[in-house]
C-alpha positions in Angstrom: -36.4 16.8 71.7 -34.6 18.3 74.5 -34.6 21.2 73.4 -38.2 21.4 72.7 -40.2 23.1 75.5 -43.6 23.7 76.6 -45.9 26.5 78.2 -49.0 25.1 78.5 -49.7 23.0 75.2 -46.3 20.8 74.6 -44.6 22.4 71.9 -41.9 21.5 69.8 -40.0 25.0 69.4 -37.3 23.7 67.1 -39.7 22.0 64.7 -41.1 25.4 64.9 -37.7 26.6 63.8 -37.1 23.9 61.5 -40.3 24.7 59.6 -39.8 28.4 59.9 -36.3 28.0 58.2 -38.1 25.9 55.7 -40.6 28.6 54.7 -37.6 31.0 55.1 -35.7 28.7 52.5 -33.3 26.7 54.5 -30.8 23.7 54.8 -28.5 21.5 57.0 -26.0 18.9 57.5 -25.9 15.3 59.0 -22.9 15.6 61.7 -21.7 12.3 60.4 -20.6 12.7 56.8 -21.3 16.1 55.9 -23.1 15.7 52.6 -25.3 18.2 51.9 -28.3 16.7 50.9 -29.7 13.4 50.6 -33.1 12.8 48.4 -34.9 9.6 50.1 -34.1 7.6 46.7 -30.9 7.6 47.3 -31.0 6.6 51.2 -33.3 3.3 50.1 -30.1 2.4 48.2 -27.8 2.7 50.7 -26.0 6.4 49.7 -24.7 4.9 46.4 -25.7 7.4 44.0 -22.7 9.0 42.4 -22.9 6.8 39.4 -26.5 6.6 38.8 -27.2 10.2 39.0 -30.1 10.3 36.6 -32.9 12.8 38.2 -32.8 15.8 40.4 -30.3 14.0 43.0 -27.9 14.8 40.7 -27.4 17.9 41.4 -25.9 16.8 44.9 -24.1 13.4 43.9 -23.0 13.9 40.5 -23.8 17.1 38.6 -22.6 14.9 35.2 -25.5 13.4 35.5 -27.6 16.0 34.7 -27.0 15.2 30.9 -29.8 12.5 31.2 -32.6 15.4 31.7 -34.8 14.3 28.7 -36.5 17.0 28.4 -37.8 19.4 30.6 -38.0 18.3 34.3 -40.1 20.7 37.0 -40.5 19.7 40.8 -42.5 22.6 42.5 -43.2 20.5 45.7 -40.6 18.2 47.6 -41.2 18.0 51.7 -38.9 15.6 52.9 -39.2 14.4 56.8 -36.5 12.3 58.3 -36.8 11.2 62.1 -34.7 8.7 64.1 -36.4 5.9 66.3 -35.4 7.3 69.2 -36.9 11.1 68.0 -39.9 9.3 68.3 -39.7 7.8 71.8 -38.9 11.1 73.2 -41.1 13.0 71.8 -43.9 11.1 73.3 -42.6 11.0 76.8 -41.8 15.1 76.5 -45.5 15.0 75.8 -46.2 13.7 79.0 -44.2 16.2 81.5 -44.1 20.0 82.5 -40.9 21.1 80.4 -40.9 24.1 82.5 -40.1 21.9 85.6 -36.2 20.6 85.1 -36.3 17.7 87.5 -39.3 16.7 85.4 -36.7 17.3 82.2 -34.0 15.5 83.8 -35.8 12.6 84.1 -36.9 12.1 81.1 -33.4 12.9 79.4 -31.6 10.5 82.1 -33.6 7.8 79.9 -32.0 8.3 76.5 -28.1 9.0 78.1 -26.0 7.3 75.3 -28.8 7.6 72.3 -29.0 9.9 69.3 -32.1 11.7 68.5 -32.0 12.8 65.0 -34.5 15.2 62.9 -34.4 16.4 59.7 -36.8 18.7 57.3 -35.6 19.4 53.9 -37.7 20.7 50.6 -36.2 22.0 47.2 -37.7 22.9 43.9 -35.9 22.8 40.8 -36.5 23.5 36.8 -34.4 21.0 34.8 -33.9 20.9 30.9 -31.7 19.8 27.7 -30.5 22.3 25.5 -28.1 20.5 22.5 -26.1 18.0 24.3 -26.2 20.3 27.7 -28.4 19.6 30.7 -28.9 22.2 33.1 -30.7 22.4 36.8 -31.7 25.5 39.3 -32.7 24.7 42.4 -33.8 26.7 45.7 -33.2 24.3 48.6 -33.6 24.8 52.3 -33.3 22.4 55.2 -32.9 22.1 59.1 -31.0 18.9 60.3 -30.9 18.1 64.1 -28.6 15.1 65.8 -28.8 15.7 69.9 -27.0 13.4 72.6 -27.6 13.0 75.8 -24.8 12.3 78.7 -24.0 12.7 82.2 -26.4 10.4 84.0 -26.3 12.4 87.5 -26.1 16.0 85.8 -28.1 14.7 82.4 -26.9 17.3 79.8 -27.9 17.5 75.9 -24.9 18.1 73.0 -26.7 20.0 70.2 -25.7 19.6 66.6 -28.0 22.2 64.5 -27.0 23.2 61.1 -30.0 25.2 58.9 -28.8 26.6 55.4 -30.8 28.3 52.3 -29.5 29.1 49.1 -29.4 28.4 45.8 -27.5 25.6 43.6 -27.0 26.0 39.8 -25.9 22.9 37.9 -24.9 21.3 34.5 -23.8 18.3 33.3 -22.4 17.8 29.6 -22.2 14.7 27.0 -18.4 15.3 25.7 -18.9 15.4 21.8 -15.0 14.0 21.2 -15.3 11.4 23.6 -18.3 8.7 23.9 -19.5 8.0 26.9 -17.7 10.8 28.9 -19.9 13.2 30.5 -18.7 16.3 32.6 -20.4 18.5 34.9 -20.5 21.4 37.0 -22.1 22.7 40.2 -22.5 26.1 41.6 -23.6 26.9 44.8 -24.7 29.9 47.2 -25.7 29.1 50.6 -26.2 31.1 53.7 -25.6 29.1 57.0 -26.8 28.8 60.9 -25.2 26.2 62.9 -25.2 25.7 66.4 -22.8 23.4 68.3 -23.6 23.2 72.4 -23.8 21.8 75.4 -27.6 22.2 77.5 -28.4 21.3 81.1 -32.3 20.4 82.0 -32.1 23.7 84.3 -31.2 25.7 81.5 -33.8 23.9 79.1 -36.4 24.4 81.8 -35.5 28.1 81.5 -38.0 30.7 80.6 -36.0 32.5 78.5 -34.1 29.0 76.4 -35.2 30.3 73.5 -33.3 33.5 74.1 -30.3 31.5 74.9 -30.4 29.2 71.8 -30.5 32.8 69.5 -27.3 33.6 70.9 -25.6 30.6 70.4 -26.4 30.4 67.1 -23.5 31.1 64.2 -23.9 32.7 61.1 -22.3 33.0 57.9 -22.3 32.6 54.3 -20.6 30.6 51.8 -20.0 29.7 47.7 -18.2 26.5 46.4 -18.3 23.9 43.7 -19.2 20.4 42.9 -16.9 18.6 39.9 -17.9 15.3 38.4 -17.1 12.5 35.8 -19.0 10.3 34.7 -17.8 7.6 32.2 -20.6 5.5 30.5 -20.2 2.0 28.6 -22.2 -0.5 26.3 -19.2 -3.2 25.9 -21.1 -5.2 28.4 -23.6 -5.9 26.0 -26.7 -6.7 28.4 -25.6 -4.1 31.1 -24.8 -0.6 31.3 -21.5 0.8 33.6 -20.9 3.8 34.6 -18.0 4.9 36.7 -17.9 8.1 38.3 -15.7 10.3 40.2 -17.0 13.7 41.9 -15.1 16.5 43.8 -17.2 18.4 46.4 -17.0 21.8 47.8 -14.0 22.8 45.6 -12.7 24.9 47.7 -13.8 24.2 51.3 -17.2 26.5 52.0 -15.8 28.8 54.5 -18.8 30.1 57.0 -17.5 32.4 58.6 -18.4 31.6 62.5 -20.6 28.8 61.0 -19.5 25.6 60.5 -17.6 24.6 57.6 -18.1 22.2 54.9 -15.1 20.8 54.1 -13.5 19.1 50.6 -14.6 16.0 49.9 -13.9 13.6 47.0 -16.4 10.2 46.4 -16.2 7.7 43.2 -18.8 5.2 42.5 -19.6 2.2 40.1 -23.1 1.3 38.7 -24.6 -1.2 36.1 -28.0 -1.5 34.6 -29.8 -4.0 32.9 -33.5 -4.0 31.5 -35.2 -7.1 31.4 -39.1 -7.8 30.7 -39.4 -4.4 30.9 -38.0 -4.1 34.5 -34.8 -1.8 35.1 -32.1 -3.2 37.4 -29.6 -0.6 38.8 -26.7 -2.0 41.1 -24.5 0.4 42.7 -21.6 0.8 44.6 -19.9 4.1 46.4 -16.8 5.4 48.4 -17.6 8.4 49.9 -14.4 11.1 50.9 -11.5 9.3 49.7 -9.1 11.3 51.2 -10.4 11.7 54.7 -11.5 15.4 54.5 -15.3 15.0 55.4 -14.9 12.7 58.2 -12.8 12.5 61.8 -11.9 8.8 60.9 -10.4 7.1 57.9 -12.9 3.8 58.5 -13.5 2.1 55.9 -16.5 0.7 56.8 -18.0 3.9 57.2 -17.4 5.4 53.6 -18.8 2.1 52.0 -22.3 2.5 50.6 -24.0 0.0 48.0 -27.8 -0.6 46.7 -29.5 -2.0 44.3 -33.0 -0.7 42.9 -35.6 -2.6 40.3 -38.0 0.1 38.7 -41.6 -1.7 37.3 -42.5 -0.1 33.9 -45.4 1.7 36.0 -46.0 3.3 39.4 -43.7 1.2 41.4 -39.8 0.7 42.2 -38.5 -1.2 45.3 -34.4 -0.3 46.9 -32.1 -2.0 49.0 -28.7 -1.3 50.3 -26.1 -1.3 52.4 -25.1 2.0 54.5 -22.1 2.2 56.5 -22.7 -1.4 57.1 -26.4 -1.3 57.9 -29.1 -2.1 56.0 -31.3 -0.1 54.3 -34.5 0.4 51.9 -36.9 2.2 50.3 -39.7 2.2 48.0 -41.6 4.8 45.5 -44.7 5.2 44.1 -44.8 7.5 41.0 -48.3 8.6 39.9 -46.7 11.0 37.8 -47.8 14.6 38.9 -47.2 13.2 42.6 -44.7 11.1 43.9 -44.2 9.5 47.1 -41.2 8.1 48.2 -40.0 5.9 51.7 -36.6 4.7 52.8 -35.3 3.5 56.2 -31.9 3.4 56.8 -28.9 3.3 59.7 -26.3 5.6 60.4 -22.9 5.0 61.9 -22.3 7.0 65.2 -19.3 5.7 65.9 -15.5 6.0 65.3 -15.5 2.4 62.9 -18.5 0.5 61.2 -20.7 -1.5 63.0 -19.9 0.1 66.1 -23.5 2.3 67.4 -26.3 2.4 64.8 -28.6 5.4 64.5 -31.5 3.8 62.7 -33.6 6.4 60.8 -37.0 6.7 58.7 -37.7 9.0 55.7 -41.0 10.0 54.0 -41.2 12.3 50.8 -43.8 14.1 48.7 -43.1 15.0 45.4 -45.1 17.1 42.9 -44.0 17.7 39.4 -44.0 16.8 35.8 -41.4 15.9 32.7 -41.9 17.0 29.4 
């Protein structure tokens, strides 16, 4: 976006970065709600995942969850790409000026003053399996998320968000022998951290040596936490399943050093799932940081996330949900070695719900296997 420049060719230098982080093994943050990773299942449904937890997403929403491996679960490929509406606008009019020229940038950033540009890449592999009553996860993750902003219509100036992270999460979620229904489950994780928080005139993005600049202003650092979970599953509804979950995040606060932290942050959710004609229904509902850790506002509105998803007996499952008050949904298509999932959804920018939407679309390849 603006901070993408061009010699010749137009070149976007942080997707560069983004997908040299990747191959590096890398991850990031959304500057909203810092959860630290969102698989584009959970986004058609609106965030609400804590409850369901029943694949790999687990390992991020619920690490009780992991119980329901089956068997053993591999995913060797996962791209995820996640771009804004706006991303998209200004990427094609970047295309069409001399980034080296910062009247030429001006201009063009004069016409998004007030907009978010968002960009995300994101890929993880994990191994998954069941060992007695004990499911257990490892998974490498990396990803690069990006949310600019663009003020100052006289003086047009870009605020930079960047966080990019790699490491390594270890998880395990356990059926309580004693206690039916009760599962319990643990997350470990490893990550090393670059974030970058600034402020960029069109002169100084029109610089030859921005790239130079952008290095410096980069923080480093390094951090280990833990994810907690419950999850609490009954049959007394007869035709439905509930679950009720409640999850503890970074416990204690990832501390980065010079990089930005991830702070504490405590979500409980409620799902229920029926199976009719072979068709599974899953409704779900989620508060995300209930005691305003995470977030710079104690909205309501903006913690609320709900979906509902119907999975066919082959191939296809449709999702639908509510985020922050904005819709949202998503759709996958399982061949069974490959996988590929879509999910729109918007994202609150401002201080309550309903307030400035960031409207966003994902896309996801998946290759692996369950035995």
């Amino acid at each position: 976006m603006a901070l993408f420049r061009n010699r010749g060719n137009v070149t976007f230098r942080m997707i560069g970065f983004f997908i040299m982080v990747i191959f590096w093994g890398s991850s990031s943050y959304a500057s909203e709600y810092q959860g630290f990773h969102r698989g584009t299942r959970t986004l058609g449904m609106g965030g609400a995942f804590t409850a369901v937890a029943d694949d790999q997403n687990a390992l991020y929403f619920n690490p009780a969850g992991l119980s329901y491996i089956p068997g053993i679960r591999w995913g060797i490929l996962n791209p995820q790409v996640e771009v804004s509406e706006n991303s998209l606008d200004l990427y094609k009019d970047f295309s069409d000026v001399d980034t080296d020229d910062s009247q030429a940038v001006a201009d063009v950033m004069r016409k998004y003053i007030g907009e978010n540009n968002h960009i995300k890449v994101a890929t993880d592999v994990y191994v998954g399996f069941k060992a007695g009553n004990v499911g257990v996860m490892v998974s490498p993750i990396g990803q690069a998320t990006m949310n600019m902003r663009i003020r100052n219509l006289v003086n047009p100036e870009a605020q930079v968000d960047l966080i990019a992270d790699y490491g390594m999460m270890v998880g395990a979620g356990m059926d309580m022998p004693f206690l039916k229904g009760l599962k319990v489950g643990l997350t470990l994780k490893g990550i090393a951290r670059k974030s970058l928080n600034e402020f960029y005139t069109a002169d100084v993005i029109a610089d030859d040596n921005f790239d130079d600049i952008v290095d410096a202003d980069m923080m480093d650092g390094t951090g280990v936490s833990a994810d907690l979970g419950l999850l609490y599953t009954t049959d007394a509804l007869k035709v439905t399943r509930l679950n009720m979950a409640l999850v503890a995040q970074n416990i204690p606060e990832m501390d980065f050093g010079d990089a930005m932290d991830s702070k504490t942050q405590y979500n409980m959710g409620l799902a229920m799932t029926q199976k009719v004609l072979g068709i599974t229904f899953t409704e779900a509902l989620d508060l995300y940081d209930l005691t305003d850790n995470a977030g710079n506002d104690e909205s309501y509105e903006k913690k609320l996330h709900m979906g509902v998803e119907m999975a066919f007996p082959k191939i296809l499952s449709v999702r639908a949900g509510l985020n922050q008050g904005y819709y949202t949904a998503g759709a996958t298509l399982d061949f069974k070695l490959i996988k590929l999932d879509l999910a729109t959804y918007g994202e609150e920018l401002g201080v309550v719900g309903g307030q400035k939407e960031d409207r966003r679309f994902v896309g996801q390849v998946s290759m692996g296997w369950l035995w």
